[in-house]
N, C-alpha and C positions, 0 to 999 in steps of 0.2 A: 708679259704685258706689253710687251713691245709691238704687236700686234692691234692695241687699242689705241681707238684719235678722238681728240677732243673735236668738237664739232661746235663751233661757234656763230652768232650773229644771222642763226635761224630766221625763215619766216615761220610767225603763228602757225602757217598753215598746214607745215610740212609734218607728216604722221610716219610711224616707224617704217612703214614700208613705201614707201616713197620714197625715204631716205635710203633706206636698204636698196630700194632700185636706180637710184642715182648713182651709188658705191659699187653696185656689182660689175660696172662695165672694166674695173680694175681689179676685178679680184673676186674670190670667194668670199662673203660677207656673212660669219659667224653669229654675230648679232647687231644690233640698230636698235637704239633705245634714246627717244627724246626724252629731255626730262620734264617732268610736267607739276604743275604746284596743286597740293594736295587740295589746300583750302577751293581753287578756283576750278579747275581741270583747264587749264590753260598750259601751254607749250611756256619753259620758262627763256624758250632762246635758242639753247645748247642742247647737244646731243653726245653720245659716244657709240663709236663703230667700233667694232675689232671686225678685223680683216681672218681670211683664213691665213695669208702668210707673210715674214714681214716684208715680204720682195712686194706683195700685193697694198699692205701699206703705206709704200713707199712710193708707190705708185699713185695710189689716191690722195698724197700729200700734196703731189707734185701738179695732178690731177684737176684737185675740187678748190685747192688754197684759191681765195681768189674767184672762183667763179660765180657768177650773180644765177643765183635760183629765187623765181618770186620776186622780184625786186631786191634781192638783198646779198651783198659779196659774203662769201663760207670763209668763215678762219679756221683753217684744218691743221692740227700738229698735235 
């Protein structure tokens, strides 16, 4: 599990692959999964990546922390 990152302070807007295409310029990107609320089908924020390796998410830590997508700075770890 050292491979998976918490993905924080999402825009609404962003969809798995989107995300997944943000993530891949560091690395192999095994999955990409926003979380989304059941009641509403709305984005609740947050996501979670796993990386193909942990060199590669360590990469995207150092990468995405920090970076404003959407209007909105990524808390990545």
């Amino acid at each position: 599990m050292i491979n998976k990152l918490y993905v924080g302070n999402l825009a609404y807007s962003l969809t798995d692959d989107s995300l997944r295409e943000h993530f891949a310029e560091f690395g192999d990107v095994s999955s990409a999964k926003v979380m989304m609320d059941r009641e509403t089908g709305r984005s609740k924020g947050f996501a979670f990546v796993e990386m193909g390796s942990p060199a590669a998410a360590q990469a995207a830590i150092r990468g995405m922390h920090g970076k404003t997508i959407d209007g909105r700075a990524l808390v990545v770890n």
